[in-house]
PAVEX-558892 format. One record per residue (C-alpha): residue in three letters; x negated, y negated, z negated. Coordinates in steps of 0.05 Angstrom, whole numbers. Layout:
<r:ALA | u:X | v:Y | w:Z> $
...
// end
This chain:
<r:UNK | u:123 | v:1352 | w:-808> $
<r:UNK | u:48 | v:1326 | w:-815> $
<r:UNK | u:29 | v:1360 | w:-743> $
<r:UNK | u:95 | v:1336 | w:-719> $
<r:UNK | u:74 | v:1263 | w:-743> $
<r:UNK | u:12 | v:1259 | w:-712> $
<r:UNK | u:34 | v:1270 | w:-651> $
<r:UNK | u:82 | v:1221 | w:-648> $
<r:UNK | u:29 | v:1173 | w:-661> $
<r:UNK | u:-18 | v:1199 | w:-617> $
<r:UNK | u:37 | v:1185 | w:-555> $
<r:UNK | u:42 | v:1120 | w:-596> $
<r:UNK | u:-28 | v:1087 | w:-585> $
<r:UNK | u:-25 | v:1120 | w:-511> $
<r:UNK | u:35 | v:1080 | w:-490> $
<r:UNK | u:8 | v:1024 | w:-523> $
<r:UNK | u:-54 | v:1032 | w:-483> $
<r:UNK | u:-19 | v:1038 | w:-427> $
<r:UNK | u:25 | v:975 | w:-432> $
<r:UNK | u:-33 | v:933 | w:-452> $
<r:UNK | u:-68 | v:966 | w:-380> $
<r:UNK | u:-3 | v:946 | w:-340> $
<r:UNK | u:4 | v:876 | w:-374> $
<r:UNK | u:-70 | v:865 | w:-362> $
<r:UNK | u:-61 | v:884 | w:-284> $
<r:UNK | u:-9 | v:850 | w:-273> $
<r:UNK | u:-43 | v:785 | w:-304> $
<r:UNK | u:-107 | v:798 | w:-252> $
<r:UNK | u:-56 | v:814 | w:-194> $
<r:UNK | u:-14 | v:752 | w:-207> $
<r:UNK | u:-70 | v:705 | w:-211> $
<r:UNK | u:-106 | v:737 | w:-159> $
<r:UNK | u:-43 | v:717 | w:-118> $
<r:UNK | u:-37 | v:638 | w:-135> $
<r:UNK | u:-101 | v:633 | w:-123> $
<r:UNK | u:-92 | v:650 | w:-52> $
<r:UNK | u:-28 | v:625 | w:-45> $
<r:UNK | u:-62 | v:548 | w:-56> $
<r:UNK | u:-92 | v:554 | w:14> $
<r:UNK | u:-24 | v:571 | w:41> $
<r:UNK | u:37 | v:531 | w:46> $
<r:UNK | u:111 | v:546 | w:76> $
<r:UNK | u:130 | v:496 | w:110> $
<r:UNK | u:208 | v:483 | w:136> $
<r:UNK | u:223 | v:439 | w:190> $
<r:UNK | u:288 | v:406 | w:217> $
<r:UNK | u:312 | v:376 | w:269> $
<r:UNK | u:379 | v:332 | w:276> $
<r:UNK | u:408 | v:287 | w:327> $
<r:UNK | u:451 | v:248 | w:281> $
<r:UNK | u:502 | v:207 | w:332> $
<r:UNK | u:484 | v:146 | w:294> $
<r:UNK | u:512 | v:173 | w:228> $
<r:UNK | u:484 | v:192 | w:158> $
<r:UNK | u:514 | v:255 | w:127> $
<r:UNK | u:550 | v:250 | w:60> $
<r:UNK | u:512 | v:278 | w:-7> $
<r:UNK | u:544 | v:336 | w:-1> $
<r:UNK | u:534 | v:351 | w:74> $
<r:UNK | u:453 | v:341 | w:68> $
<r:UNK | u:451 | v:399 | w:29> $
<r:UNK | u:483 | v:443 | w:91> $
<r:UNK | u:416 | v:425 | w:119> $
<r:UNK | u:361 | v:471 | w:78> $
<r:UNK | u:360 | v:526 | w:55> $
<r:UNK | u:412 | v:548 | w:-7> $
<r:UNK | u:358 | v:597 | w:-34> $
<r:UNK | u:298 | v:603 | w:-56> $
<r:UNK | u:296 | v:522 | w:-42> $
<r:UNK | u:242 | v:515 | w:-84> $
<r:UNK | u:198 | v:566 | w:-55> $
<r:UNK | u:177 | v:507 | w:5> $
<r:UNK | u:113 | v:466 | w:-5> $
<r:UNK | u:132 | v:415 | w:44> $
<r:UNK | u:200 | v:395 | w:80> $
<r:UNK | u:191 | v:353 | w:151> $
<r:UNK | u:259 | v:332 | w:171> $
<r:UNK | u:268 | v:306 | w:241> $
<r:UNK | u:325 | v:253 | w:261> $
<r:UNK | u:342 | v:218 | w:326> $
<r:UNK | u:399 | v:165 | w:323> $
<r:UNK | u:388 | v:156 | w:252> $
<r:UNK | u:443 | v:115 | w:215> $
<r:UNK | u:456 | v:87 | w:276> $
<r:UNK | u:470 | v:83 | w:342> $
<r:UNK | u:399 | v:67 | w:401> $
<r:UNK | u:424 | v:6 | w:409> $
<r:UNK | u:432 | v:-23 | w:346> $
<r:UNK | u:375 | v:5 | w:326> $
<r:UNK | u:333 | v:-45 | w:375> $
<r:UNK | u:350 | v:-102 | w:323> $
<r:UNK | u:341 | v:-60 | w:259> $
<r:UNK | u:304 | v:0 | w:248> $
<r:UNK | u:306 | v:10 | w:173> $
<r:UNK | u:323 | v:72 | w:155> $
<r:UNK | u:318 | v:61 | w:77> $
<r:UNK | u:389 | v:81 | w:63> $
<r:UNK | u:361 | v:149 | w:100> $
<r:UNK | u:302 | v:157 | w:57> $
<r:UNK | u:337 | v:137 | w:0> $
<r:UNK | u:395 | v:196 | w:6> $
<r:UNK | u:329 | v:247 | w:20> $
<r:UNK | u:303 | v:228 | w:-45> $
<r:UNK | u:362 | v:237 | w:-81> $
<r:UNK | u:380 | v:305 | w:-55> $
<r:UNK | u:299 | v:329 | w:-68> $
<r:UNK | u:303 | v:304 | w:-133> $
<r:UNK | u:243 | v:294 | w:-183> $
<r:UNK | u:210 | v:361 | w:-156> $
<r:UNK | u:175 | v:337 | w:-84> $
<r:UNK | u:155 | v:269 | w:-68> $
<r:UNK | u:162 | v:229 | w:-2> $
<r:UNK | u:91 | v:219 | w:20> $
<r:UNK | u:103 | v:194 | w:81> $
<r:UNK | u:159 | v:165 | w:140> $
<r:UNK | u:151 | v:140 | w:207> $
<r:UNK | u:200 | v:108 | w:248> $
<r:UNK | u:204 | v:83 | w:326> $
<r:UNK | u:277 | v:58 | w:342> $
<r:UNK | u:328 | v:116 | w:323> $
<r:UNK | u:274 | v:169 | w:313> $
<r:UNK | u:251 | v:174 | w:247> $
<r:UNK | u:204 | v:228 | w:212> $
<r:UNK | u:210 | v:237 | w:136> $
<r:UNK | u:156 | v:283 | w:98> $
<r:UNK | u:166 | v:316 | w:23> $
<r:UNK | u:125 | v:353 | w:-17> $
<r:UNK | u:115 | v:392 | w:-71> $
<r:UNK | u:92 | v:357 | w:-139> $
<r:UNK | u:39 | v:400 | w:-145> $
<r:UNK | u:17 | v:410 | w:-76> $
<r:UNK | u:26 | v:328 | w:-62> $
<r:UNK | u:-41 | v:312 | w:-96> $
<r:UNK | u:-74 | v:356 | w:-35> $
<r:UNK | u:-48 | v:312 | w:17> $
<r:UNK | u:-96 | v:253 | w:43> $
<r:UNK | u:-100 | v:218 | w:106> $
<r:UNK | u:-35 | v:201 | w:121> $
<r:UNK | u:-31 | v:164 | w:183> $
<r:UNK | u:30 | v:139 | w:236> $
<r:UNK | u:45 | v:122 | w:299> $
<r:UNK | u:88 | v:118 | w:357> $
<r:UNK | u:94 | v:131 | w:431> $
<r:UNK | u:153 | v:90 | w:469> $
<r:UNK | u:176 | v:118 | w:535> $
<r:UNK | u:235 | v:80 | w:543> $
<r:UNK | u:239 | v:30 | w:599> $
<r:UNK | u:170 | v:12 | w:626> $
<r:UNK | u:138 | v:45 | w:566> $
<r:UNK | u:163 | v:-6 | w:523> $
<r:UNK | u:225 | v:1 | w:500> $
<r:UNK | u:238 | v:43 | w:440> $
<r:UNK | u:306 | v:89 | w:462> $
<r:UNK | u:263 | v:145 | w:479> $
<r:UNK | u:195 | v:171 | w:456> $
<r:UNK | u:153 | v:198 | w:402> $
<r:UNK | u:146 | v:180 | w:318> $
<r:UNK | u:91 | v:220 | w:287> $
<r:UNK | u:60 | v:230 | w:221> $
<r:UNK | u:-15 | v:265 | w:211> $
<r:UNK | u:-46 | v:288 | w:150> $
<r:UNK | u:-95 | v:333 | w:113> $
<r:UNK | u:-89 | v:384 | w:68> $
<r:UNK | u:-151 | v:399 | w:36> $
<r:UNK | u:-188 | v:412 | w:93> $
<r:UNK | u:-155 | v:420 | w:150> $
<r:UNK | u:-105 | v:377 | w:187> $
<r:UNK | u:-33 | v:374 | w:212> $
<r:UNK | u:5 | v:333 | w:263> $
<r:UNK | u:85 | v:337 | w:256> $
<r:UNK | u:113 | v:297 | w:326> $
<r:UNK | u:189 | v:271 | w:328> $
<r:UNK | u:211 | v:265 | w:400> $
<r:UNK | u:270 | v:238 | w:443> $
<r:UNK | u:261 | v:247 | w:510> $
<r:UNK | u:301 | v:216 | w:576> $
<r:UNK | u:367 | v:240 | w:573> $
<r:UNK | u:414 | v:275 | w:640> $
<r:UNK | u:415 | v:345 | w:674> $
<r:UNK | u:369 | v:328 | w:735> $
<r:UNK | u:313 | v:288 | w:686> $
<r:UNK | u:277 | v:354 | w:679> $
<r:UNK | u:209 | v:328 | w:714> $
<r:UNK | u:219 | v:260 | w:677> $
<r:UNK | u:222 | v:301 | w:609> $
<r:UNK | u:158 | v:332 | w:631> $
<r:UNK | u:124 | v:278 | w:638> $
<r:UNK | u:147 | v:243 | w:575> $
<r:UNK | u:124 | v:308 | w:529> $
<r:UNK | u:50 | v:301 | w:572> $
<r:UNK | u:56 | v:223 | w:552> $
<r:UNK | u:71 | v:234 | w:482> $
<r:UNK | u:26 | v:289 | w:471> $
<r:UNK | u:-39 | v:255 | w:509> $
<r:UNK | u:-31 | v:184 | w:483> $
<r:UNK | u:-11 | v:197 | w:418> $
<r:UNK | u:-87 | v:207 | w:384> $
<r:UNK | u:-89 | v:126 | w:410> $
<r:UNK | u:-37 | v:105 | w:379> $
<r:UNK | u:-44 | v:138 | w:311> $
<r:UNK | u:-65 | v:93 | w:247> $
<r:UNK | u:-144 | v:93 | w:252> $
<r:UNK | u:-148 | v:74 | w:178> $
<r:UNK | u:-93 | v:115 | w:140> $
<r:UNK | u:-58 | v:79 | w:74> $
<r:UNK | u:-83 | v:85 | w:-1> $
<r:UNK | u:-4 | v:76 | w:-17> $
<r:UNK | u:49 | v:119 | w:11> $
<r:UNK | u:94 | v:88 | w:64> $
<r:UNK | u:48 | v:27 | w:78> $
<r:UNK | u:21 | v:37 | w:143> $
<r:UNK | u:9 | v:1 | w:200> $
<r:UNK | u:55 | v:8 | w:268> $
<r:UNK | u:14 | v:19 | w:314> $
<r:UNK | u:47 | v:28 | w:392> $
<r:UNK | u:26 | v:41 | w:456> $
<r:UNK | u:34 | v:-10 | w:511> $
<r:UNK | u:34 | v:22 | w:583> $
<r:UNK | u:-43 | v:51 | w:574> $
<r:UNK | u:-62 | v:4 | w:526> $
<r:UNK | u:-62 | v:15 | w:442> $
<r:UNK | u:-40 | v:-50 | w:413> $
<r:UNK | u:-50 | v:-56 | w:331> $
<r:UNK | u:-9 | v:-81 | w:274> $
<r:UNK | u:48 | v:-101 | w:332> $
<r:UNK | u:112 | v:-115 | w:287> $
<r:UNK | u:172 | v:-151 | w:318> $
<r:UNK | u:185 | v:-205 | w:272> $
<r:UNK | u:190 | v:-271 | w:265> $
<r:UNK | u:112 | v:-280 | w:254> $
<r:UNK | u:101 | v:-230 | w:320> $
<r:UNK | u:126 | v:-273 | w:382> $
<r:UNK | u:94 | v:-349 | w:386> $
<r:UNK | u:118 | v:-389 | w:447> $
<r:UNK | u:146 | v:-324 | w:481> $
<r:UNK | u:71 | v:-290 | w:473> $
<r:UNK | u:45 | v:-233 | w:443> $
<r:UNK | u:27 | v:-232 | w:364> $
<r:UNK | u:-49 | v:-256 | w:367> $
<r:UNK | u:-98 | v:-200 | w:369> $
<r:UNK | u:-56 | v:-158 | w:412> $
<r:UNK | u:-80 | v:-127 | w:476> $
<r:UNK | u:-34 | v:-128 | w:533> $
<r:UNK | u:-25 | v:-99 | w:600> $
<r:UNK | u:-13 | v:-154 | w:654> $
<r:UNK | u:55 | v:-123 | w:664> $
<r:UNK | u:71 | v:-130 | w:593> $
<r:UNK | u:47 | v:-208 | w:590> $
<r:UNK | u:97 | v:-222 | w:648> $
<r:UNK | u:151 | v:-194 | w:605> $
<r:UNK | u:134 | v:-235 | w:546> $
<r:UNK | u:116 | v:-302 | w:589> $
<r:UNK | u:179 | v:-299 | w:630> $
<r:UNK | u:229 | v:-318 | w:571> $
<r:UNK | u:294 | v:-288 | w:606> $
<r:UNK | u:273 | v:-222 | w:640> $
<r:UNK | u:335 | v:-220 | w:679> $
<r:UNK | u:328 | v:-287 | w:706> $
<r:UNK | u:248 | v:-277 | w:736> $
<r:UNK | u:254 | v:-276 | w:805> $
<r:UNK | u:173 | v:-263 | w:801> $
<r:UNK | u:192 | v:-205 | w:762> $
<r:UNK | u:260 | v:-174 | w:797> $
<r:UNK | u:210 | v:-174 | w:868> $
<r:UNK | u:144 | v:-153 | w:847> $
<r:UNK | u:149 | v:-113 | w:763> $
<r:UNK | u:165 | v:-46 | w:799> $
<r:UNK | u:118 | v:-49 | w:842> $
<r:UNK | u:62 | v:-66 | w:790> $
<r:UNK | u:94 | v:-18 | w:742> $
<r:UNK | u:90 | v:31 | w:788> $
<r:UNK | u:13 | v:20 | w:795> $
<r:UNK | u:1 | v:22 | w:724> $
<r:UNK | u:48 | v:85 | w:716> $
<r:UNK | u:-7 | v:112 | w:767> $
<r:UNK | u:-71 | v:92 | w:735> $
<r:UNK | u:-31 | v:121 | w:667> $
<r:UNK | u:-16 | v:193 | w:702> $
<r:UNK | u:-88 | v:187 | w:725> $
<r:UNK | u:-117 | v:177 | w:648> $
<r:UNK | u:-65 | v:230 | w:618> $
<r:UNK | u:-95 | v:283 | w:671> $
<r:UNK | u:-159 | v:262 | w:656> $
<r:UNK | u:-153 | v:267 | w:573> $
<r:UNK | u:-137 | v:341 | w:586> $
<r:UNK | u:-78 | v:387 | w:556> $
<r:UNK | u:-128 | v:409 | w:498> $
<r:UNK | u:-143 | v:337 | w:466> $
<r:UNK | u:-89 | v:347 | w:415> $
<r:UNK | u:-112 | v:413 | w:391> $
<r:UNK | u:-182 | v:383 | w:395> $
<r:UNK | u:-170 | v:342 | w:338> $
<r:UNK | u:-118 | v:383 | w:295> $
<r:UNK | u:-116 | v:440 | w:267> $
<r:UNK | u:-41 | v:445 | w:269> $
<r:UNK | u:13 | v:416 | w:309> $
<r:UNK | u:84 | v:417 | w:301> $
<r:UNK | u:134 | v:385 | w:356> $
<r:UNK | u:201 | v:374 | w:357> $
<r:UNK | u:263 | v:326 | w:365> $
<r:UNK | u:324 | v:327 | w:421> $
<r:UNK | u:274 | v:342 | w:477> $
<r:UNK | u:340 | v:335 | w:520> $
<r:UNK | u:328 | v:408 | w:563> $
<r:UNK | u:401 | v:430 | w:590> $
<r:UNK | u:413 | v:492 | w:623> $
<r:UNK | u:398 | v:492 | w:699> $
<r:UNK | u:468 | v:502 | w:726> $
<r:UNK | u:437 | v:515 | w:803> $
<r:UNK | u:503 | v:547 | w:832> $
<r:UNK | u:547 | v:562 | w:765> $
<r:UNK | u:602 | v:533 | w:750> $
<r:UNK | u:603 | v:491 | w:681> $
<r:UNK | u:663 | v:535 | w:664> $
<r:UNK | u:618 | v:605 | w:687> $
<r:UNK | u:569 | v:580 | w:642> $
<r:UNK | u:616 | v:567 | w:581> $
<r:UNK | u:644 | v:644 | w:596> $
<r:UNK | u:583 | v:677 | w:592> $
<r:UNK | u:568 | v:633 | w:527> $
<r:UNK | u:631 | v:665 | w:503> $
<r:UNK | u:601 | v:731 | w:500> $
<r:UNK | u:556 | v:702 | w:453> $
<r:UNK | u:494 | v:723 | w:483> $
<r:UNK | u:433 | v:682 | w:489> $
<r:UNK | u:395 | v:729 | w:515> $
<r:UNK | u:431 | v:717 | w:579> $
<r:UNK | u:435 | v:648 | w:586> $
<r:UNK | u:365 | v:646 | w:561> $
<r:UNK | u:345 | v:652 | w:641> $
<r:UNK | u:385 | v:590 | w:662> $
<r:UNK | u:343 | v:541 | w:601> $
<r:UNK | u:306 | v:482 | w:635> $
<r:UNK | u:248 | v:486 | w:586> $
<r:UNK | u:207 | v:540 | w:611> $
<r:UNK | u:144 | v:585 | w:591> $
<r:UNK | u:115 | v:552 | w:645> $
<r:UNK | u:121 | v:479 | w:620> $
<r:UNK | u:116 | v:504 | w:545> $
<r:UNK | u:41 | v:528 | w:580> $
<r:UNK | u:17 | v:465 | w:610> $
<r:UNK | u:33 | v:426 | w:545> $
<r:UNK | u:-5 | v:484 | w:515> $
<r:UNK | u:55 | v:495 | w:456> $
<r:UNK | u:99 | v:554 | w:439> $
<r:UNK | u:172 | v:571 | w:415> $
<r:UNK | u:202 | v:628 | w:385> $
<r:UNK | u:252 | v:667 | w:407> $
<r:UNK | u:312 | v:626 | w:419> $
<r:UNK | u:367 | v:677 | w:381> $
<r:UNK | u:418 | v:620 | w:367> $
<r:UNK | u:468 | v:587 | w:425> $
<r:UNK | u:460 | v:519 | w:452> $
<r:UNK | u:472 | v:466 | w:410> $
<r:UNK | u:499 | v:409 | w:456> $
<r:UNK | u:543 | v:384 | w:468> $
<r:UNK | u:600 | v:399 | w:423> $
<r:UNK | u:661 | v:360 | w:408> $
<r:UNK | u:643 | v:315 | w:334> $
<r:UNK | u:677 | v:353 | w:277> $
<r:UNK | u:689 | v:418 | w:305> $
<r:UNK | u:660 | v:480 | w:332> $
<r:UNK | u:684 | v:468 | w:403> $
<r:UNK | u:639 | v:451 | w:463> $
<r:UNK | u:662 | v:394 | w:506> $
<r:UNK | u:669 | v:438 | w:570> $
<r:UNK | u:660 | v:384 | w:609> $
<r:UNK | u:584 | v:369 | w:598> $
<r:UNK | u:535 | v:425 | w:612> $
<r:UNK | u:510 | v:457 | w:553> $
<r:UNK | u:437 | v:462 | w:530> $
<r:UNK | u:387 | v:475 | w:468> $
<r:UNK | u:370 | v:402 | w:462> $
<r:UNK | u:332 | v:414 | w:403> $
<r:UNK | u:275 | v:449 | w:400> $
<r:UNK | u:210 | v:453 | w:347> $
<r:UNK | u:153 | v:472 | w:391> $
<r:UNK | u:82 | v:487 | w:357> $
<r:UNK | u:11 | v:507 | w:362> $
<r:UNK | u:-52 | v:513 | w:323> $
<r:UNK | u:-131 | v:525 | w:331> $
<r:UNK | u:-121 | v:596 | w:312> $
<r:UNK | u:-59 | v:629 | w:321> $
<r:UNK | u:-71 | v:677 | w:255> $
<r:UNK | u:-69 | v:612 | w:214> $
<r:UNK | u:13 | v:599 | w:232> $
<r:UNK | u:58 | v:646 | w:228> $
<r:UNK | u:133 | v:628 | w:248> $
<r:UNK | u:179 | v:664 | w:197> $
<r:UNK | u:249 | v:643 | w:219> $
<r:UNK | u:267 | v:599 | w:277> $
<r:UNK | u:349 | v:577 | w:282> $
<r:UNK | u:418 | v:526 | w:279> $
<r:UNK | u:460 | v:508 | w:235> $
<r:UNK | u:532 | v:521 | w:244> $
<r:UNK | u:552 | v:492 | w:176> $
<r:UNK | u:546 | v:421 | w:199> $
<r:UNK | u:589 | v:383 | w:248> $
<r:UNK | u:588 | v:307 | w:241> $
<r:UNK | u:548 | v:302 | w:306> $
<r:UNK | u:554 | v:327 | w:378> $
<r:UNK | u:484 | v:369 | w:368> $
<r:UNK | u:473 | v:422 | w:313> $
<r:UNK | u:408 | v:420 | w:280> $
<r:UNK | u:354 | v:471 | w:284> $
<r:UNK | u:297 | v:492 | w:235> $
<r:UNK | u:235 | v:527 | w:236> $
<r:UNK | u:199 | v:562 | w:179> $
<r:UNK | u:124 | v:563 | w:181> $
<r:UNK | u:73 | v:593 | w:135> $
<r:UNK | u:3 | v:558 | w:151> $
<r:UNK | u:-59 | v:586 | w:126> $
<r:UNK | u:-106 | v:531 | w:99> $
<r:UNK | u:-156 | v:572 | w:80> $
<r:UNK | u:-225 | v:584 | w:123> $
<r:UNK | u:-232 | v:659 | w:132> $
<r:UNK | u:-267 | v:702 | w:182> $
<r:UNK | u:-221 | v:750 | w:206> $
<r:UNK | u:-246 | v:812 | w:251> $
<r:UNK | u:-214 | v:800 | w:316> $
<r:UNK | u:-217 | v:869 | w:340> $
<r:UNK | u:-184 | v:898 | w:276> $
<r:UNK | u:-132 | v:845 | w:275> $
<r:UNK | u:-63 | v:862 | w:275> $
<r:UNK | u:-2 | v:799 | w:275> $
<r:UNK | u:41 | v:850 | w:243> $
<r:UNK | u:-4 | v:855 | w:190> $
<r:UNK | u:13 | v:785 | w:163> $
<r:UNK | u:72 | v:776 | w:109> $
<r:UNK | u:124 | v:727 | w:116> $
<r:UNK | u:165 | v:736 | w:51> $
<r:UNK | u:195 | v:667 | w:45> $
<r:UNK | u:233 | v:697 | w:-27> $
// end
């Protein structure tokens, strides 16, 4: 019994030494992990046209993820008609009641550190508690590439930032609308993408949300430009503002459609400036952008149908039926070859177009040609430093005559040198829970 006892507490002390050993590993593992994981964030971005509307309570939450919710360090959601319709949103561009449903659904866990809004497009950041502290230099601003460059229906809201010390530029687009606009839309994403470092905050705000809007003006940055009832004296610019000539005709003629100066000659000086405009966006270069950011992140209803060249609308919708994208991929307007001059990339589209469908149902009107609208585009100094982990629509959601789409990113933060040669992209983890 003695030698029988002391062998059952030998086995004791060794599985005791033994657990104390695994606990202790797992301890050194597990921090070893959150400390890298501060350099890293996942990152989930959406992007909804919204027809104008704002979805109930219980239809935001059809919008992210059901699990492992908590798991994201920041949430970028992307709307176009927001709340309401283009037009109305000329004389009111709140979109408090917006923000204010965002926060509620988000809770007391991330904070809104940041919004920007031209028109209908709006661009709402969250983050994290924790990680929130981490952001600085949060900065706005706009592109308009409605009519003449200054009218808000179509065009660009954007928000930059830093996280420790790197940076990040999320972009919010609408671009000009119709089946045969496909150079136009080309031309608006080179606008957007070229002018935007001008018309980004150059101071950013000590106080979340207070920044100023900042807008471009044909090829000009104008400052602190807000349109109310201290902006316009006497039919002129708010003082301090720098205008094109084109622009001070429009604000010196009182009644645009009743200036015969401007109905026979504003083309044909828009036109000019449009030129000396293409001329300064060639000259910036595609590369400016990623010049200054580490990261950036586009999306929005960019508005790219498929080509329908000799098909039949009801051909296409047949082929759709076979519900596979991988044919129908071919016929989408927004090619690698314009995804390569704007120097951006996409995933794999997987998912089937999601315009135009009939509002509160699952049907496509079959009488417009479908497309994927909505895209997220992206790019960044190093490609090893973003990963794209998921890239898709949501089905679940049908109060609008788009479906959104999200992206998942994990960005690496952290400065690293990383042999090249022994590199491998299928290295990298993407475990999102």
């Amino acid at each position: 019994m003695k030698e029988l006892s002391s062998k059952a507490t030998i086995n004791k002390d060794k599985i005791y030494e033994e657990s104390i050993n695994i606990y202790n590993n797992y301890v050194k593992n597990y921090s070893k992990k959150i400390e890298q994981n501060k350099n890293k964030l996942l990152v989930y971005v959406l992007t909804y046209n919204l027809h104008g509307l704002v979805p109930k309570d219980e239809e935001i939450g059809s919008l992210f993820p059901k699990e492992g919710f908590n798991k994201f360090d920041i949430f970028v959601i992307n709307t176009q008609e927001c709340l309401r319709s283009i037009a109305a949103s000329f004389f009111s561009d709140s979109k408090m009641e917006w923000e204010n449903a965002l926060s509620n659904f988000f809770g007391d866990d991330y904070i809104n550190v940041k919004n920007s809004t031209l028109g209908a497009m709006h661009i709402s950041i969250f983050a994290k508690k924790e990680k929130a502290k981490h952001f600085h230099d949060l900065r706005g601003g706009v592109i308009k590439n409605g009519f003449m460059n200054v009218m808000s229906n179509k065009g660009a809201a954007s928000v930059s930032m830093r996280y420790r010390d790197k940076s990040i530029l999320f972009i919010c687009c609408h671009l000009a609308s119709g089946q045969d606009k496909t150079t136009e839309r080309e031309k608006d994403l080179s606008r957007i993408r070229n002018l935007l470092l001008n018309s980004i905050d150059k101071e950013s705000s000590d106080k979340l949300h207070n920044f100023k809007r900042t807008v471009i003006f044909g090829s000009e940055r104008i400052s602190e430009f807000n349109f109310g009832k201290d902006s316009i004296t006497n039919n002129e610019p708010a003082r301090g503002t720098v205008v094109t000539n084109l622009h001070r005709n429009l604000f010196s003629s009182g009644d645009i459609s009743n200036n015969n100066n401007m109905k026979n000659n504003g083309m044909q000086q828009y036109n000019e400036e449009m030129s000396i405009i293409s001329s300064e966006i060639e000259a910036v270069g595609k590369d400016k952008i990623m010049e200054d950011y580490d990261f950036v992140i586009l999306s929005g209803d960019l508005n790219y149908r498929l080509e329908k060249k000799d098909e039949k609308i009801k051909n296409i919708y047949k082929i759709m039926d076979d519900n596979n994208p991988e044919i129908i991929r071919q016929m989408d307007q927004l090619t690698n070859e314009i995804k390569e001059k704007l120097n951006l990339k996409e995933g794999i589209i997987n998912f089937m177009p999601t315009y135009k469908f009939v509002i509160n149902s699952n049907q496509y009107d079959t009488e417009r040609i479908p497309g994927w609208t909505d895209r997220i585009l992206y790019n960044s100094k190093k490609s090893y430093d973003i990963m794209l982990c998921e890239y898709s629509s949501i089905k679940d959601i049908s109060i609008s005559d788009h479906r959104p789409v999200y992206a998942i990113f994990k960005i690496n933060f952290e400065e690293k040198k990383i042999n090249m040669n022994n590199f491998n992209q299928n290295d990298q983890e993407c475990n999102i829970i």
